[in-house]
N, C-alpha and C positions, 0 to 999 in steps of 0.2 A: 771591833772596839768593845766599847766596855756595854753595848747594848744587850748583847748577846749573852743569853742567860737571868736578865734579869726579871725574865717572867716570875721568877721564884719569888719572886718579892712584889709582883704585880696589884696586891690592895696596897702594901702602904705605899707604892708609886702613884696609888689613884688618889691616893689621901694627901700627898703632896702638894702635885703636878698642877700646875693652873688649867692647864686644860687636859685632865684626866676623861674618864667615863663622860662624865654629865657635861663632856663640850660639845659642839656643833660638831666634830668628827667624830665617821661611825667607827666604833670601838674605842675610840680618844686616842691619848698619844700613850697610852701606858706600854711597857712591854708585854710578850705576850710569851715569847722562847722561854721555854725552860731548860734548863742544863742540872745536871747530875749534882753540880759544885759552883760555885757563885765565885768570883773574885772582884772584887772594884779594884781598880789603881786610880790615881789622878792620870795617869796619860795608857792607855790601854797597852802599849808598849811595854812601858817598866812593868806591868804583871806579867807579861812573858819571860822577863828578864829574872824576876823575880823566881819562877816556878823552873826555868834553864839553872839557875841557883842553887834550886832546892834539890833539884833533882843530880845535878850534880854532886852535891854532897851526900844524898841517900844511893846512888848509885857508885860511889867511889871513883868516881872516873870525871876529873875537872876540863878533861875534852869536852864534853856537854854543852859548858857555860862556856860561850865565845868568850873572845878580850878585846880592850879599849882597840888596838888595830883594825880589827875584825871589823867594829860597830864607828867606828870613824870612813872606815872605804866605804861601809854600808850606807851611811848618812850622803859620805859626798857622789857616793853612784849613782846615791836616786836623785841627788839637785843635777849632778850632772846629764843624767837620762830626763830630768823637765818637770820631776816630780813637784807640785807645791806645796807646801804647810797653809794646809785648810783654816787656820787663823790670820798669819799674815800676810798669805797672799806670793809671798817670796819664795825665792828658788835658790834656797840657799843653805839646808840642810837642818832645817829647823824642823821641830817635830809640837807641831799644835800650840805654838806660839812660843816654844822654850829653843834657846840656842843651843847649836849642838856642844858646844864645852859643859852644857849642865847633863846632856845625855850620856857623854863620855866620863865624868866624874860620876853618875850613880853605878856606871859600871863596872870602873876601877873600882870603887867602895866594895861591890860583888863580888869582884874577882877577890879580890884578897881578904872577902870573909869566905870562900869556899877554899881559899889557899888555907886557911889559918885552919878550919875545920877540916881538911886533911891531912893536916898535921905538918904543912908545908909552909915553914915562915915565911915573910915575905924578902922577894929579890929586889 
């Protein structure tokens, strides 16, 4: 998730955090991982989705970046296999309390800004 890496920024998370350094837990809750590159997204998901994107269009090859098919089996495989959305609890293809027609829609949006940027209008 989106924890990972964000040692890089670990003082102004202590400067935040309600319970940073100066809490009853040793080390507090700050991060501590550091990574080479930082990314926040609101759902740790769509930065992958984002960076599958990018990289498809700096690599020229839109095989890279899955499509809305691809990321809709994926959704309903994991309700299907038992998986649950650590927000609501449900088994039903949601990703951190968002439904999965909002995760398929950021990815049409994607796919067809890497279409457009390879020069391939949209079908």
């Amino acid at each position: 998730g989106n924890e990972i890496g964000m040692g890089v920024i670990r003082k102004e998370a202590e400067e935040i955090l309600v319970h940073g350094i100066g809490s009853s837990v040793p080390g507090g809750f700050a991060p501590s991982v550091r990574t080479d590159a930082l990314l926040v997204a609101a759902v740790s998901n769509w930065g992958a989705y984002g960076i599958a994107a990018c990289l498809a269009v700096l690599l020229h090859d839109r095989g890279v970046f899955h499509n809305v098919g691809v990321e809709q089996r994926v959704l309903e495989s994991c309700a299907h296999a038992g998986l649950i959305d650590g927000v609501t609890g449900y088994v039903d293809g949601s990703v951190d309390g968002i439904p999965i027609d909002v995760h398929l829609a950021l990815v049409r949006i994607l796919e067809s800004l890497v279409k457009q940027a390879s020069g391939k209008s949209r079908s």
